[in-house]
C-alpha positions in Angstrom: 0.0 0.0 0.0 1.3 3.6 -0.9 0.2 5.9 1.6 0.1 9.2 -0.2 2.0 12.1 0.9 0.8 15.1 3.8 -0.7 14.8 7.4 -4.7 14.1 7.5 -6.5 11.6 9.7 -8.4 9.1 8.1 -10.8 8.8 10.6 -12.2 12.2 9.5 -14.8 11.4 7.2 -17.1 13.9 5.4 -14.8 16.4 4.8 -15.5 19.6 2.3 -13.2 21.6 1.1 -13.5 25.6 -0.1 -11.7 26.0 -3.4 -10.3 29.4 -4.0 -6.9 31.3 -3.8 -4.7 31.6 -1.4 -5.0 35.5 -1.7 -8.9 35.2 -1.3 -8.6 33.2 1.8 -6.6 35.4 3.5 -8.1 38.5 2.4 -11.5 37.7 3.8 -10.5 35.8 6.9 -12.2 32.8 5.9 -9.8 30.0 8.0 -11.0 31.8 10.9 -14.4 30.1 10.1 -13.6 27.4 8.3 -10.8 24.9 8.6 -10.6 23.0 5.3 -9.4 24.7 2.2 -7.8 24.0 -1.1 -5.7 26.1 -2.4 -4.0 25.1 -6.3 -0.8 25.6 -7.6 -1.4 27.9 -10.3 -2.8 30.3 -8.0 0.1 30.4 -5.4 1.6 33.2 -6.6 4.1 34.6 -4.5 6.2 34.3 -0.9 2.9 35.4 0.6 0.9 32.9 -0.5 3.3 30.1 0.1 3.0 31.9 4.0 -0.5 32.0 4.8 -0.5 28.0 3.9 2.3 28.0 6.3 0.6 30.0 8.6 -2.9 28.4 8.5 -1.4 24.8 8.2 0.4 25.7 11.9 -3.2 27.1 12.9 -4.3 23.6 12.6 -5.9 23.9 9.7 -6.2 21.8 6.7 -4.9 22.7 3.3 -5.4 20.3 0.3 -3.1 21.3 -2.7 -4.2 20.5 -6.3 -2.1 20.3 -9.2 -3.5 22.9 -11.2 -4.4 21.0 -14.0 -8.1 22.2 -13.9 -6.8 25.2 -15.2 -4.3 24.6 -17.1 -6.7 22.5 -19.4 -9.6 25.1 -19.1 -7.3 27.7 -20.9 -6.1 25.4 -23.7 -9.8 24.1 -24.2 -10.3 27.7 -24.7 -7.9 28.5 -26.8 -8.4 25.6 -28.9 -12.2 25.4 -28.9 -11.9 21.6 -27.5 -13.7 20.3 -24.5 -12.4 19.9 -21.2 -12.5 15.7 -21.5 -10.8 16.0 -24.6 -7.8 17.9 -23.4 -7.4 16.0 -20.6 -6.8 12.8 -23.0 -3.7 14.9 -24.6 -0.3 13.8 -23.8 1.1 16.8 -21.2 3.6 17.7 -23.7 1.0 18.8 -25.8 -0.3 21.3 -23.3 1.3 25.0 -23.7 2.6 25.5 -19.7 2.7 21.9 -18.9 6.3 22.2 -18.5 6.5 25.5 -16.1 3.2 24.2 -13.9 5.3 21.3 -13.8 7.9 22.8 -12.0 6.1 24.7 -10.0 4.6 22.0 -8.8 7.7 20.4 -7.7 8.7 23.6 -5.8 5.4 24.2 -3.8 5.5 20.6 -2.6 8.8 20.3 -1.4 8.4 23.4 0.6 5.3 22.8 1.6 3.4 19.6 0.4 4.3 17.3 3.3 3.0 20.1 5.7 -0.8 20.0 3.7 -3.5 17.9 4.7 -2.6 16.2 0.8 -1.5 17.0 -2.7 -3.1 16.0 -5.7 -0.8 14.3 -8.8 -0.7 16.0 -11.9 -3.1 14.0 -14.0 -3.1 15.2 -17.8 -2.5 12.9 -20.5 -5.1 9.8 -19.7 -4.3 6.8 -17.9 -0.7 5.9 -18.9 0.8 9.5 -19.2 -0.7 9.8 -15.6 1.2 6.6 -14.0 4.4 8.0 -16.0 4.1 11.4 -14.5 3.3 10.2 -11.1 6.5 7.2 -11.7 8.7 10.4 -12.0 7.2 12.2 -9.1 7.5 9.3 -7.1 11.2 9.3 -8.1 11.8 12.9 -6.9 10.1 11.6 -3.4 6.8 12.9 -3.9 3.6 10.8 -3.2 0.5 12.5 -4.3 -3.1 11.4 -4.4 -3.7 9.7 -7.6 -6.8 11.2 -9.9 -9.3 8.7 -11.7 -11.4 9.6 -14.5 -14.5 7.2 -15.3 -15.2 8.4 -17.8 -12.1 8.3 -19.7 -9.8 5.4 -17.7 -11.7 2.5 -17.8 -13.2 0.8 -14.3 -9.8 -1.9 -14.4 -7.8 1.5 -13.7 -10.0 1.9 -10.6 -9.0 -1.0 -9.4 -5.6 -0.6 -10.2 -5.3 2.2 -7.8 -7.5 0.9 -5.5 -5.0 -1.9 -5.0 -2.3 0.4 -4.2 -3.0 3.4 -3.0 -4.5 4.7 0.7 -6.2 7.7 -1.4 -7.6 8.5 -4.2 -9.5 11.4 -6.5 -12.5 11.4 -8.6 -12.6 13.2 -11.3 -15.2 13.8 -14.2 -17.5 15.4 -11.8 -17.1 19.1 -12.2 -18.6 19.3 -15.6 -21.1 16.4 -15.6 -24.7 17.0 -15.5 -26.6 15.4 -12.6 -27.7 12.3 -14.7 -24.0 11.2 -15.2 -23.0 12.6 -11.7 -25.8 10.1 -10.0 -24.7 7.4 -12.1 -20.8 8.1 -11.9 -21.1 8.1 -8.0 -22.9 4.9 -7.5 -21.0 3.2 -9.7 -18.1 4.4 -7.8 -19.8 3.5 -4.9 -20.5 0.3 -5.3 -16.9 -0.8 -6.6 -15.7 0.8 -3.4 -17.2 -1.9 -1.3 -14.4 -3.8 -2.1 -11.8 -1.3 -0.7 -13.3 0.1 2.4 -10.6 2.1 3.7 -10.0 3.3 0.6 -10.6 7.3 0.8 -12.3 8.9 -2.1 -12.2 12.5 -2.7 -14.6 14.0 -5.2 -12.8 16.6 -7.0 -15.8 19.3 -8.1 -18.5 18.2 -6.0 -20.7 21.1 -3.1 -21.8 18.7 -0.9 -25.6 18.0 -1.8 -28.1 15.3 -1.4 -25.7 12.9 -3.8 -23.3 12.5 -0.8 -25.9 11.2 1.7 -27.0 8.2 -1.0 -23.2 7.5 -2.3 -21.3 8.7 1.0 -17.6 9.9 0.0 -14.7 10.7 1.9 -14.6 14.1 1.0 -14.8 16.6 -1.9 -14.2 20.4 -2.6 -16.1 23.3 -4.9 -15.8 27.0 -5.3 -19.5 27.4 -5.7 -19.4 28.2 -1.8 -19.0 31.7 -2.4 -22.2 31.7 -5.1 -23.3 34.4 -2.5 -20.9 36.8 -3.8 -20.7 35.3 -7.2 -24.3 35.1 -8.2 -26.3 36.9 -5.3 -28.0 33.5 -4.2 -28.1 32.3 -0.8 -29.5 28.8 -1.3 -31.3 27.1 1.8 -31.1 23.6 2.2 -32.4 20.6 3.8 -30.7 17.0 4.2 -28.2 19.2 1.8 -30.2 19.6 -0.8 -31.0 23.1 -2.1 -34.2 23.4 -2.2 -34.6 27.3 -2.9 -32.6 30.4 -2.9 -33.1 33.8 -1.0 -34.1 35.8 -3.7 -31.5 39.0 -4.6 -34.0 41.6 -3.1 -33.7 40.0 0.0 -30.1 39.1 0.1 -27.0 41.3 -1.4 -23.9 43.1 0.5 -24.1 46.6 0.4 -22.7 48.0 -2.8 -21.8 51.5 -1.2 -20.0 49.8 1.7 -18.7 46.8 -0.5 -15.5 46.4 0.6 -16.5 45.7 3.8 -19.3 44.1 3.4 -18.4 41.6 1.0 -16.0 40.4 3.3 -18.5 39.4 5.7 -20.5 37.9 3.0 -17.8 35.3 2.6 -17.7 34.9 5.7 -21.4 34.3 6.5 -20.8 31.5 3.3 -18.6 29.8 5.1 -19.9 29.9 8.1 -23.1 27.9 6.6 -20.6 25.5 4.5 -19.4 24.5 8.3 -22.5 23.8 9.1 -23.4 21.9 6.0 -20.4 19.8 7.2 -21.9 19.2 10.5 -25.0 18.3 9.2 -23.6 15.9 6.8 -21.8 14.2 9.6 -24.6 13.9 11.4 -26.6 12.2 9.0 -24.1 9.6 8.4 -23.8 9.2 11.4 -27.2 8.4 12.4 -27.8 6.7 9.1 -24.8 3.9 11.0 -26.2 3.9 14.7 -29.3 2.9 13.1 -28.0 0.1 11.1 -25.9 -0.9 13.8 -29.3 -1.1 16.2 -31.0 -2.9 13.6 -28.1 -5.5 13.0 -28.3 -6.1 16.6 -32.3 -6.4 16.6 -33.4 -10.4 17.1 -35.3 -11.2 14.2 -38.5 -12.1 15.4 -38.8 -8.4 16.7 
């Protein structure tokens, strides 16, 4: 078994993760009401960046490092009028920046990657351009968290990682509609039973009503600050969103933005904590009550 680089307790289940910069985390406080965050490569910029990980990771607080990839494959799919899938299946060298994220990547995770809760691999190029870039990280002493994409590897490469390594990501979610989500997740969830302390982190996913049917490890999304983004303030129950707080109703005050934007975010991650909780709790209950069943004489 390779246990994948970074300190994170695998006991902690249900774990969510707010995706944004560095430089956004720090500028609106947000580890001081929230403790897991991901923060990717391309958007570590500078010293002070690199710091606040630092800083938060010796709070006590849990960073999760992705490759970058996401990005780098959004801007070429741009560029080159492809889809996201499809650039994903090119070979890295094929990828204007590959090289430079590359070593960047490299850099950041030397310094700091062990320190993180985790680091994601660099996963462009399909299954066998992914086990050769990971067979030269591993060389260079890193160990990151493998990436698997149903869509595109084939269910034997699940397996293959499965077999081998403590961690894993899931990818193809980001971009899916819910039809493929639902049906990607309980695939995935059903394989799983053959692993079970295999960890699974959903790379894409805001934890929602999919999570309490095909319980994951963990997963991360930017779409916790749709508050700011979008002016919606979605209420949920069991996770689902079942409506949003219409803009009338809800919006930071545009003559005192600066200020109150900040405690927008704030307020957003505040409720993603206790959207955590609430997940936990579900599952929770959801295994007591098996548990008290199993135990149940079966007359009763």
């Amino acid at each position: 078994m390779i246990n994948t680089g970074g300190i994170w307790n695998p006991k902690e289940e249900n774990v969510y993760f707010l995706a944004t910069s560095p430089a956004y985390h720090e500028a609106n406080n947000v580890t001081s009401y929230y403790d897991h965050i991901l923060c990717a490569v391309n958007e570590i910029k500078n010293a002070k960046d690199e710091q606040f990980i630092i800083d938060a990771v010796n709070k006590g607080k849990k960073v999760f490092i992705d490759s970058g990839v996401f990005w780098l494959t959004n801007q070429h799919a741009r560029a080159n009028k492809m889809t996201m899938d499809e650039v994903l299946a090119l070979p890295p060298d094929a990828l204007d920046g590959f090289g430079a994220l590359f070593d960047k990547y490299c850099r950041i995770v030397k310094e700091i990657g062990e320190k993180a809760w985790g680091y994601i691999e660099i996963d462009q190029g399909g299954m066998h351009n992914k086990i050769k870039t990971r067979d030269r990280l591993h060389g260079l002493g890193f160990n990151p968290i493998p990436v698997y994409h149903p869509l595109v590897d084939g269910w034997d490469y699940f397996d293959y990682l499965a077999e081998r390594y403590d961690r894993i990501c899931l990818g193809n979610i980001v971009q899916a509609d819910n039809w493929t989500r639902k049906r990607i997740l309980a695939t995935i969830w059903e394989r799983r039973r053959k692993y079970p302390d295999l960890w699974i982190h959903c790379l894409g996913l805001t934890p929602n009503e999919f999570c309490l049917g095909f319980p994951l490890s963990s997963c991360d999304s930017s779409s916790w600050i749709s508050t700011v983004r979008w002016m919606q303030m979605p209420t949920r129950a069991c996770l689902k969103a079942w409506d949003n707080i219409e803009e009338k109703y809800f919006r930071y005050d545009l003559e005192d933005e600066s200020k109150s934007y900040r405690k927008t975010v704030q307020m957003s991650a505040t409720s993603m904590r206790a959207d955590l909780q609430n997940w936990r709790r579900y599952i929770r209950d959801v295994e007591e009550t098996l548990e008290c069943d199993h135990r149940m004489p079966l007359d009763v």
